[in-house]
C-alpha positions as CSV (number, residue, x, y, z in Angstrom):
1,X,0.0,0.0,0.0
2,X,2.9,2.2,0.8
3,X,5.5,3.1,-1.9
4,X,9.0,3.3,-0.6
5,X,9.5,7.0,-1.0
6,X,6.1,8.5,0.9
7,X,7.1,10.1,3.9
8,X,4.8,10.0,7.2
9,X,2.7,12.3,9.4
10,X,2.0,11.0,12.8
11,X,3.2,7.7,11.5
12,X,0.8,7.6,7.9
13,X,0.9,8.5,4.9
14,X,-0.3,11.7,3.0
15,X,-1.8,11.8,-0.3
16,X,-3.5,13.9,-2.7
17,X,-7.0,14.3,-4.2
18,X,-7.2,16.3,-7.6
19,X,-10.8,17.1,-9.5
20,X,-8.3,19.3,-11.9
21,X,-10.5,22.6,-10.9
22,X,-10.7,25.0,-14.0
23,X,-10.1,28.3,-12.4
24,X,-12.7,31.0,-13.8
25,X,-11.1,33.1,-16.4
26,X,-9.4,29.9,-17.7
27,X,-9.7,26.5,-19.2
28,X,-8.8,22.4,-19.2
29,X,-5.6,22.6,-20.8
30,X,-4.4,25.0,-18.0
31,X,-6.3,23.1,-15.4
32,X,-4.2,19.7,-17.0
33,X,-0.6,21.6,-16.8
34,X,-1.2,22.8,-13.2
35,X,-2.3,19.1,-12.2
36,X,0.6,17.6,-13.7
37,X,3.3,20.4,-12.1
38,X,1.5,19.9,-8.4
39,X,2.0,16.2,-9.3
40,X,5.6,16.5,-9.5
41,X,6.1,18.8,-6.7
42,X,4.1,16.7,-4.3
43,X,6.5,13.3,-5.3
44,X,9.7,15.3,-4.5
45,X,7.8,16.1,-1.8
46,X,7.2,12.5,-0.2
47,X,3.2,12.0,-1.0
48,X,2.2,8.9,-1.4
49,X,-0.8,8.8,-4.3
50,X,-2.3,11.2,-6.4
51,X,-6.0,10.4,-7.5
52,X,-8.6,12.3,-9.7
53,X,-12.0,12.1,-9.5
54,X,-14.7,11.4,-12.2
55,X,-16.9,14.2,-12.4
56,X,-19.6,15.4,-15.4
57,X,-21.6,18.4,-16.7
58,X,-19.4,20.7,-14.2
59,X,-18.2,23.5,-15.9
60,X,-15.2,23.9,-13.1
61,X,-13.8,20.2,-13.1
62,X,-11.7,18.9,-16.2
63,X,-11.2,16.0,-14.9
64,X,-14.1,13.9,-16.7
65,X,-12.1,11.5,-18.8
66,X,-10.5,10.2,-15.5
67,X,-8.5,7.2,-16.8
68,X,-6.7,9.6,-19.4
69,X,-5.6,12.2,-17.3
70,X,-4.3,9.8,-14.7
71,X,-2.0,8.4,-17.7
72,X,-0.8,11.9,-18.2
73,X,0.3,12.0,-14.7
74,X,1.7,8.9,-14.4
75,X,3.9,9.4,-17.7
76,X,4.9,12.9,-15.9
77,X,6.1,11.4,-12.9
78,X,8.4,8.5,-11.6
79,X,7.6,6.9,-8.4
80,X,4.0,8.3,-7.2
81,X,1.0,6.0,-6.9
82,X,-1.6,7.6,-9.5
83,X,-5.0,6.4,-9.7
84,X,-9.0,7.1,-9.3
85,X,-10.6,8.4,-6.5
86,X,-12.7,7.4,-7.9
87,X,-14.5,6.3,-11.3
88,X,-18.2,6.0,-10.9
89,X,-18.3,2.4,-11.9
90,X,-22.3,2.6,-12.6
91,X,-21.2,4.8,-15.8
92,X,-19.2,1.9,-17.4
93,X,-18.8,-1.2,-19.0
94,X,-17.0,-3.3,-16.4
95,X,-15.0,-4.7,-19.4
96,X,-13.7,-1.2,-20.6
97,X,-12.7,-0.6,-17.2
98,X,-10.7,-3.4,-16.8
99,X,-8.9,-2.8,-20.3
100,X,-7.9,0.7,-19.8
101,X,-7.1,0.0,-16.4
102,X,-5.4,-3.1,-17.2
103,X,-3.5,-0.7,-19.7
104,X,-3.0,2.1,-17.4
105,X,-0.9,-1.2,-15.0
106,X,1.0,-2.1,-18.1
107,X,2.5,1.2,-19.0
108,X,3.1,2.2,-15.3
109,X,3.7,-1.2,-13.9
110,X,2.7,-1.0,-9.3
111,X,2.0,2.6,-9.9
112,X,-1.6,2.9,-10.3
113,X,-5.3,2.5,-8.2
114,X,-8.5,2.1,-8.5
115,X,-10.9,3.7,-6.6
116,X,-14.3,2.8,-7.2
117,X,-17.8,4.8,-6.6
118,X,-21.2,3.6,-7.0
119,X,-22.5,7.1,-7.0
120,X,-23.5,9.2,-10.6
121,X,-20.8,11.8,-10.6
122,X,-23.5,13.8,-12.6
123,X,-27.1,14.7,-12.4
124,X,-30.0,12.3,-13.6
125,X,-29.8,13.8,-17.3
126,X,-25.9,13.3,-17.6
127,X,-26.0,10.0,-16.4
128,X,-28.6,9.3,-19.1
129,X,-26.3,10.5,-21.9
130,X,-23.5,8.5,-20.3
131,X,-24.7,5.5,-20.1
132,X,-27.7,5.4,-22.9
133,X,-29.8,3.8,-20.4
134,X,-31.0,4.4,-16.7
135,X,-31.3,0.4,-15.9
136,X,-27.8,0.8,-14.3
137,X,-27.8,2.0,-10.8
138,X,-25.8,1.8,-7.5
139,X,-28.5,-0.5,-6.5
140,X,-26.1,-3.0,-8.5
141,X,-22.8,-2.3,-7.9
142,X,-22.0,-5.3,-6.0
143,X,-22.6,-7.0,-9.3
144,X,-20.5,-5.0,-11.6
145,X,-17.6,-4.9,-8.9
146,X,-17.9,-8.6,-8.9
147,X,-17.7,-9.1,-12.9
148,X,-15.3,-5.8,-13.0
149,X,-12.8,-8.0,-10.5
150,X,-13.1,-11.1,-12.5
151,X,-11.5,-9.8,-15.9
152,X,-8.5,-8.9,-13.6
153,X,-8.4,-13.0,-13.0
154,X,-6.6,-14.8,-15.7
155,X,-9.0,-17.3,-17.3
156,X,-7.6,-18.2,-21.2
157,X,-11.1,-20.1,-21.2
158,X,-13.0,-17.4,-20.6
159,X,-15.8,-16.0,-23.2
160,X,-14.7,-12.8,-22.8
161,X,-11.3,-11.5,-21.8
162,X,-9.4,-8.1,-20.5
163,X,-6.7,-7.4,-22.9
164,X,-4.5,-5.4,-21.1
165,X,-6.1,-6.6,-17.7
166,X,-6.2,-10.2,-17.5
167,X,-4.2,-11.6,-14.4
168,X,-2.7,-8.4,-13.3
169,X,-2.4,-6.9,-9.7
170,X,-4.6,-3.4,-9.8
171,X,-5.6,-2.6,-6.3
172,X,-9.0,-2.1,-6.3
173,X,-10.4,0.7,-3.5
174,X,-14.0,1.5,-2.5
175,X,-14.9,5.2,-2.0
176,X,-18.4,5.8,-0.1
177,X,-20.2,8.8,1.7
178,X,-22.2,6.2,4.0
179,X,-22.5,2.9,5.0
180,X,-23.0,0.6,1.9
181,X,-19.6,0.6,0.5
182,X,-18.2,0.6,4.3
183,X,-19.8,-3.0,4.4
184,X,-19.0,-4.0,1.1
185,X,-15.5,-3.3,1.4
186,X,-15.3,-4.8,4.7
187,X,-17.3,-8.3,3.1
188,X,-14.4,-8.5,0.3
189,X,-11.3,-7.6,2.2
190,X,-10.6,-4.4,0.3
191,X,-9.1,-1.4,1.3
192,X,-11.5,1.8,1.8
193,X,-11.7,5.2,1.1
194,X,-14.1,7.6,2.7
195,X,-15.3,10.7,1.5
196,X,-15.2,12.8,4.8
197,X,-14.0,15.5,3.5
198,X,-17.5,16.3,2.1
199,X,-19.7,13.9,3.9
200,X,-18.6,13.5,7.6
201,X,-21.8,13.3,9.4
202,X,-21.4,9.6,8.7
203,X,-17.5,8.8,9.4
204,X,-17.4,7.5,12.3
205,X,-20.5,4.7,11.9
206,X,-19.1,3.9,8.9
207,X,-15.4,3.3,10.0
208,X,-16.9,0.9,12.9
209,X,-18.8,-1.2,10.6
210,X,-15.3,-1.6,8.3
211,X,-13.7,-2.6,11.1
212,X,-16.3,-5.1,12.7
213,X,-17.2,-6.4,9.8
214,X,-13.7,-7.1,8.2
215,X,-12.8,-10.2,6.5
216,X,-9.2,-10.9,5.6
217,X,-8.9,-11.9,1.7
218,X,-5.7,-12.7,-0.7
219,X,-6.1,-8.5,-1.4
220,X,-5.8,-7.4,2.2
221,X,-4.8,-9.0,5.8
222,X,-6.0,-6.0,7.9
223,X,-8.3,-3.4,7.7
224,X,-7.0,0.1,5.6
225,X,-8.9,2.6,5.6
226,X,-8.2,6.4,3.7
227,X,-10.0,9.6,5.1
228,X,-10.7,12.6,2.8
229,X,-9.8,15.9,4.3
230,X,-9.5,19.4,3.4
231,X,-6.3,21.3,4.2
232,X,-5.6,24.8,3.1
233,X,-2.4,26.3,4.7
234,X,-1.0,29.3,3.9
235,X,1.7,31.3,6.1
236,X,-1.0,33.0,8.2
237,X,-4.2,31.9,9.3
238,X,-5.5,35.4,7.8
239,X,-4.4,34.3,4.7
240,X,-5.3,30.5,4.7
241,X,-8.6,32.2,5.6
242,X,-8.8,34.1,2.7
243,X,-7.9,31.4,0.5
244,X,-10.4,29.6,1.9
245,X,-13.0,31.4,-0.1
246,X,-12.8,30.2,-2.9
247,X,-13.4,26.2,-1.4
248,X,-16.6,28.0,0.4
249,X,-17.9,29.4,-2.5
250,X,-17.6,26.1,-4.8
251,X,-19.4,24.4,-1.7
252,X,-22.2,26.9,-1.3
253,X,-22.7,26.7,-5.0
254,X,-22.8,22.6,-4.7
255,X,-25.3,23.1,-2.4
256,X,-27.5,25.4,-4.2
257,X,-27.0,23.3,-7.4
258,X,-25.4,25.5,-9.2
259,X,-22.8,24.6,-11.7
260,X,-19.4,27.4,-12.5
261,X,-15.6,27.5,-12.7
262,X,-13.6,27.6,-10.0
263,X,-14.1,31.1,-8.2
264,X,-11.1,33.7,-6.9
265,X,-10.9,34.4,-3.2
266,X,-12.5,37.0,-1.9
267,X,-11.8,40.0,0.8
268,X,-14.7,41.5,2.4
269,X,-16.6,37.9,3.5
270,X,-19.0,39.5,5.5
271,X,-20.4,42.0,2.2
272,X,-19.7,38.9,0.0
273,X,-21.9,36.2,1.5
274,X,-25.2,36.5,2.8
275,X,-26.2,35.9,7.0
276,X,-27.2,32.3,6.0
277,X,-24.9,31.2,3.8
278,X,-22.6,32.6,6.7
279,X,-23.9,30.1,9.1
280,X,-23.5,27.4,6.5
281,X,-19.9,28.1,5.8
282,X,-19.4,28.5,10.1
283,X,-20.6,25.3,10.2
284,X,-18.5,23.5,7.7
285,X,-15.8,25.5,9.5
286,X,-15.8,23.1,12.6
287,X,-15.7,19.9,10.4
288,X,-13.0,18.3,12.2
289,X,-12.1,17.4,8.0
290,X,-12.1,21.1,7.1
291,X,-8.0,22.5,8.3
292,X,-7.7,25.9,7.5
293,X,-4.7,27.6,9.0
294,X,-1.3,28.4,9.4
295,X,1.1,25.6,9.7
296,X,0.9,25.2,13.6
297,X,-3.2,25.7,13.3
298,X,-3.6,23.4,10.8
299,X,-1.3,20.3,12.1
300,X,-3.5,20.6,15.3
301,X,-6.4,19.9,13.7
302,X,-4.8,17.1,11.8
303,X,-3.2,15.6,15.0
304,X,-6.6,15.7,16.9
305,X,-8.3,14.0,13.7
306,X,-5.7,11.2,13.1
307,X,-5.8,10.1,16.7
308,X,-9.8,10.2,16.7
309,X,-10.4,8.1,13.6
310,X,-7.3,6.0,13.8
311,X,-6.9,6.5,9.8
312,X,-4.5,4.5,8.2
313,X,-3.4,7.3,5.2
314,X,-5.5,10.8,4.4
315,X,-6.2,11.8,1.1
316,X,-6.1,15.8,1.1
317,X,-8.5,18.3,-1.6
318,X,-7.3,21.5,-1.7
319,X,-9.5,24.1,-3.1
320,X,-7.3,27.0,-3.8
321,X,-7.9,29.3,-6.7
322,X,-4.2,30.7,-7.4
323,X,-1.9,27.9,-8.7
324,X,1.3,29.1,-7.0
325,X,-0.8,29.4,-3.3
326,X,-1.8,25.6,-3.7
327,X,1.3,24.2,-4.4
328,X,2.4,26.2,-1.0
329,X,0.0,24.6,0.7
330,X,0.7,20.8,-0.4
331,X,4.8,22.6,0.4
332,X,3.7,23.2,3.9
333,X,2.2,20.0,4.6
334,X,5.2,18.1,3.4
335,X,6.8,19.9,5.3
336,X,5.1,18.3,8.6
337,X,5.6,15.3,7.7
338,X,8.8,13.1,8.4
């Protein structure tokens, strides 16, 4: 699970969670040469992973064509873990997962993941003009996990065969928001991944039934588990603060549905955001997964959240609208780690 050259904080690893934001003003191909340069900064350093997530129909996330931009990573680094965190498994073909996968392993051989989601990524009418038809659902992701894991196996008398994919060794991950992939994960023996940093009403029931439910299997002897946090640092809390805008405003926007590029920070909060919104962003603020701070403020919080989940590895989303002010973040957090 842990590559040779990651580094440790409080005795785990760090890693990094990507959508490839496209900053307002600005487009994808930017968005791509930002991701690959915070990719190679992060490897010097000592990061363990880098995953991107499959999003749709957003006009602020690039990264939609998951499995190709976590090649172009891959070929831009050396030693980093790159995978998915995750693809949305309902929107695919089990078999065309497995091949580019299975593809992805064969040009970067023990370097890449695959996290797994059994949510959309989209609304109801992009998930309709992914997948042609709505018969597909989470309701059946046990299923397509099940037929996705067996063109990994190497079977030359099977009907139907990966090629690339067949009999290689992809770590397979499942990402979940509550309870369902928590058991299923813990049924199979897989590692898993949990989407705190957005959803972490449910984190700790969820982490308890991982662990009580566990059942060793040939993929994994122990439980592993992976907590999603957000971490913006910055020299100065005043200043992480104000970077912090910019993640508040993409969240406020989430939750009132509405769809834009990435925005810029922002000075004057208390002119800028209405009295409830406000309250909404004050109460995302004491999300033991939301870090905003200086250095000191923000290792803290990390400190206090490590020992209270007993996490194995954090994955860490940094929304940050000024390229140069992320990679000082990701800087600073290397920098806590030994």
């Amino acid at each position: 699970m842990i590559t040779a050259q990651s580094k440790k904080f409080n005795g785990i690893p760090l890693s990094i969670l990507d959508l490839a934001m496209i900053n307002e003003g600005s487009d994808a191909s930017q968005s791509f040469k930002n991701t690959v340069d915070l990719a190679q900064h992060v490897e010097k350093w000592g990061f363990n992973r880098y995953w991107l997530a499959e999003h749709h129909n957003m006009p602020g996330v690039a990264s939609s064509a998951t499995s190709l931009i976590i090649g172009h990573v891959a070929g831009a680094t050396k030693t980093i873990r790159v995978g998915a965190g995750g693809v949305m498994l309902p929107n695919h073909a089990p078999l065309v997962i497995a091949e580019q996968f299975g593809t992805l392993d064969a040009l970067y051989p023990g370097r890449i993941d695959l996290g797994l989601g059994r949510a959309p990524g989209s609304d109801q009418a992009t998930a309709y003009a992914l997948r042609r038809t709505l018969n597909s659902s989470g309701n059946d992701f046990p299923d397509q996990l099940a037929e996705l894991r067996s063109f990994f196996t190497y079977d030359p008398s099977a009907r139907v065969r990966a090629v690339p994919g067949e009999g290689q060794d992809i770590p397979i991950w499942l990402l979940g928001s509550s309870d369902f992939s928590a058991r299923l994960s813990a049924e199979l023996g897989l590692p898993f991944s949990f989407a705190s940093h957005f959803a972490p009403a449910y984190l700790m029931q969820a982490l308890q039934i991982y662990h009580s439910n566990f059942k060793p299997s040939k993929d994994l002897k122990e439980p592993y588990v992976m907590l999603g946090v957000n971490a913006i640092v910055a020299d100065t809390d005043e200043k992480a603060q104000y970077l912090a805008t910019s993640f508040q405003q993409q969240f406020l926007n989430i939750r009132k549905g509405v769809t834009t590029q990435f925005k810029p920070p922002v000075e004057d909060v208390d002119s800028f955001f209405s009295p409830y919104e406000k309250a909404t962003l004050d109460e995302i603020a004491n999300w033991p997964s939301v870090m905003v701070g200086s250095p000191e403020t923000v290792k803290e919080k990390m400190e206090a959240f490590v020992h209270a989940t007993k996490a194995n590895e954090l994955i860490i989303s940094s929304g940050i609208f000024n390229h140069e002010d992320r990679l000082h973040s990701y800087e600073l957090l290397g920098e806590m780690m030994e």
